[in-house]
C-alpha positions in Angstrom: 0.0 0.0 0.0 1.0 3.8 -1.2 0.7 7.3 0.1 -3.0 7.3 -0.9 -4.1 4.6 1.2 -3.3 6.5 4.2 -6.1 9.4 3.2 -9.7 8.7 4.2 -12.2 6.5 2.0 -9.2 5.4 -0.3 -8.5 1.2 0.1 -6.1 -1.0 -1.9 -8.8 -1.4 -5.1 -9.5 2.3 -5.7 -5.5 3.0 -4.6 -4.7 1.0 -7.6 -7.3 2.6 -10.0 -5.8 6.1 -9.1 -2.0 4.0 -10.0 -3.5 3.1 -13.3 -4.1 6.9 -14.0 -1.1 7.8 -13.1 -1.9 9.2 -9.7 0.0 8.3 -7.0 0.3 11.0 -4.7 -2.0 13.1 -2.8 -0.8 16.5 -3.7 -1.5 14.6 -8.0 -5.3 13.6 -6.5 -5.9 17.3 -5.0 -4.4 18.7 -8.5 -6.4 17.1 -11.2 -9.4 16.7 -8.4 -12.1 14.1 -7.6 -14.3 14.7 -10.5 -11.2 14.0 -13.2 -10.1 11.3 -11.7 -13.9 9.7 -11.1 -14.2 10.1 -15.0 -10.8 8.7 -15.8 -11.4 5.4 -13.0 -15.0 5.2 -15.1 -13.4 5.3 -18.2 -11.4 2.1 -17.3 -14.6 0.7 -14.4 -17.8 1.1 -15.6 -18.9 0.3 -12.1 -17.5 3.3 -10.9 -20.9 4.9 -8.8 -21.9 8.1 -6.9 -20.2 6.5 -3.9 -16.3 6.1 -5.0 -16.8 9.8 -6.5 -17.6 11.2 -3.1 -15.4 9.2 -1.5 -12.5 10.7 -4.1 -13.9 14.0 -2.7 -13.7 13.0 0.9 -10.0 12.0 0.3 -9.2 15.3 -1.4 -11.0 17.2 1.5 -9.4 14.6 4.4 -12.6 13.7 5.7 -15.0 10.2 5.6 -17.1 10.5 2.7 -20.0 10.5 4.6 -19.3 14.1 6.6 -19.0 15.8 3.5 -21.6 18.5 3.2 -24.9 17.8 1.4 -24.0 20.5 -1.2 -21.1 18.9 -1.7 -22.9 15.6 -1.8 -25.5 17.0 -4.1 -23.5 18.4 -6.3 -21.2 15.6 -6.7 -24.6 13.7 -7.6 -25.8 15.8 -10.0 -21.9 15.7 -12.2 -22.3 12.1 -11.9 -25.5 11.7 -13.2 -24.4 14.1 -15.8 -22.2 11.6 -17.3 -24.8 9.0 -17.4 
């Protein structure tokens, strides 16, 4: 396990999606941000769902998906269903 395992939400499956897209540092997650690097994981996992998008976001923001804000939550829905 790398540097972005230790950031909250972020296990060993979606640590190696961010490695296959050439992210492997936090300050590279916080750069191209949770919504680029949602559509680059879905590009390669079409299973990728509302719930590894937020908790992208939560990672980036250094809390547990689940306390981020509801705007932030809605929000974060709405891109994703965007993309449907």
């Amino acid at each position: 396990m790398g540097e972005l395992s230790k950031l909250p939400n972020i296990g060993i499956k979606l640590e190696e999606q961010l490695n296959e897209i050439g992210i492997n540092t936090t300050e590279q997650l916080k750069k191209v941000g949770s919504r680029q690097a949602w559509l680059e994981i879905k590009a390669n996992d079409s299973s990728a769902c509302i719930n590894r998008l937020c908790a992208l976001e939560g990672a980036i923001q250094g809390v547990r998906w689940h306390s981020l804000s509801e705007e932030i939550k809605s929000e974060l829905k709405e891109f994703c269903n965007s993309v449907k």
